[in-house]
C-alpha positions in Angstrom: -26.3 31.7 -18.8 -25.7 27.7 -19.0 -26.4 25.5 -16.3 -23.5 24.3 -14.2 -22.2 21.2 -15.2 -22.8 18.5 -13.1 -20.6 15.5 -13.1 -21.5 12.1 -10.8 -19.6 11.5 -7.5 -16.6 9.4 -8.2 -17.3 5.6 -7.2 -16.2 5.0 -3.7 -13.8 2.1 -2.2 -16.4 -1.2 -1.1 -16.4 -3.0 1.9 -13.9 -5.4 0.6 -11.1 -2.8 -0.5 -11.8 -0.6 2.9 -11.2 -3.9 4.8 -8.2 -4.4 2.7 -6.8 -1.3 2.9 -7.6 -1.4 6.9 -5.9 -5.1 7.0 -2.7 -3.3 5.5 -2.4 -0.3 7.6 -2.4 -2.9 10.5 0.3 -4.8 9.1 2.4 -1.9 8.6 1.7 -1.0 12.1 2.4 -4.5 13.1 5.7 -4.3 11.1 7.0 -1.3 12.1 6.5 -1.8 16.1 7.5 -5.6 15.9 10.3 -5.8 12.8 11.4 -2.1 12.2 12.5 -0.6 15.4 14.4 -3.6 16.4 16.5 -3.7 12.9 16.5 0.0 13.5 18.5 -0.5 16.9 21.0 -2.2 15.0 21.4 0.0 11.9 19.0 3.4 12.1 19.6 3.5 8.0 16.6 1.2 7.7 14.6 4.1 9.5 15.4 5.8 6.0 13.7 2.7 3.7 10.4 3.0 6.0 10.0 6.7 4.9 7.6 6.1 2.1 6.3 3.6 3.9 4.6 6.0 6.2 3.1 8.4 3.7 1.6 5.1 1.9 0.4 4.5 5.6 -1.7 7.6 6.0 -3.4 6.9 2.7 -4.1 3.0 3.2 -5.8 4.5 6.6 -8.0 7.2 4.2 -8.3 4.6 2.3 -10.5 2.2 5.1 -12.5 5.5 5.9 -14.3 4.9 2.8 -14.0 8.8 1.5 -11.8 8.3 -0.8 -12.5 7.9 -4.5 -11.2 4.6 -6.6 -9.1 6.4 -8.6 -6.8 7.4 -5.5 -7.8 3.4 -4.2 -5.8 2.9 -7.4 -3.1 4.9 -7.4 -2.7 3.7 -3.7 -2.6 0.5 -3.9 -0.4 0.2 -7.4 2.4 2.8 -5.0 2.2 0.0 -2.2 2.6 -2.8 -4.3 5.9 -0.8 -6.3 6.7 -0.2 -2.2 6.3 -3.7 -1.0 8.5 -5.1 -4.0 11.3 -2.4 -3.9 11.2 -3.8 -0.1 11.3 -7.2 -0.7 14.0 -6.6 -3.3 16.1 -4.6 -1.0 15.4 -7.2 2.7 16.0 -10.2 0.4 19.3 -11.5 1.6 19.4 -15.6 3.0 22.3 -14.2 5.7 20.1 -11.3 7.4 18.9 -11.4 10.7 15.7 -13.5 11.7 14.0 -9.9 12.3 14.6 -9.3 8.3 13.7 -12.4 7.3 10.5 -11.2 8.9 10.3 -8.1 7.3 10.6 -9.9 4.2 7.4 -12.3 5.0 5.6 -8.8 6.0 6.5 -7.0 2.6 5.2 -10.9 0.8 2.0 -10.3 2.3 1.6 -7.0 1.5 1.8 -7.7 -1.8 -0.8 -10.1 -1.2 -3.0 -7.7 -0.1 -1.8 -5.1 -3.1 -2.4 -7.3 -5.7 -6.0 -8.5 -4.4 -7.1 -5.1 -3.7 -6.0 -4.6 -7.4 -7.9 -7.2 -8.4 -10.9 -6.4 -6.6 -10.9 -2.8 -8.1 -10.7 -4.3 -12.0 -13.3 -7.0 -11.4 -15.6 -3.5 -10.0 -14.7 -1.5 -12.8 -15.6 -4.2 -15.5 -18.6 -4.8 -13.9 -19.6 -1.4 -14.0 -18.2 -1.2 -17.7 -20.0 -4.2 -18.4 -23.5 -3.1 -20.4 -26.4 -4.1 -19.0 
């Protein structure tokens, strides 16, 4: 009979992404109490463009747990960045309502913190790739 295969642990999330991904859970909490329900008074449809918002929520607060692997780190943070520009693309209008425009500066610095999570995960993974 063969051994079992054993295969290494994925890499986990560092300090920097977990307090990245924690920083953007809070500004979608932020968002949602401060910018979302008030627009959503006016018109409930924008309830609708926060839906995947949520899901991408739950996994940003996985995420700053530090369980999960970088792969999903990844995959999460290249969804919120497609998220965060879909948003931007779809709040960007000069006319809207101060609370819009402020959803519009929220969605900016989420990609902010998208695109340096990102960057922090390819400056890990060449570093590991690197040989010593």
């Amino acid at each position: 009979m063969l051994p079992p295969l054993l295969l290494p642990a994925p890499p986990k999330p560092s300090r920097l992404g977990r307090a990245l991904a924690a920083a953007q859970a809070a500004k979608e909490t932020l968002s949602f109490l401060l910018l979302v329900l008030p627009l959503a008074l006016e018109s409930p449809l924008v309830l609708v463009s926060a839906l995947p918002g949520l899901g991408l929520y739950l996994l940003h607060l996985y995420l700053a747990s530090g369980r999960a692997s970088r792969v999903l780190a990844v995959a999460t943070w290249v969804l919120t960045l497609a998220d965060e520009l879909w948003a931007v693309l779809l709040y960007h209008d000069l006319g809207a309502p101060l609370a819009a425009r402020r959803l519009h500066l929220s969605h900016c610095l989420g990609i902010g913190l998208s695109l340096l999570a990102l960057a922090e995960l390819a400056a890990r993974w060449a570093r590991r790739r690197r040989p010593a």
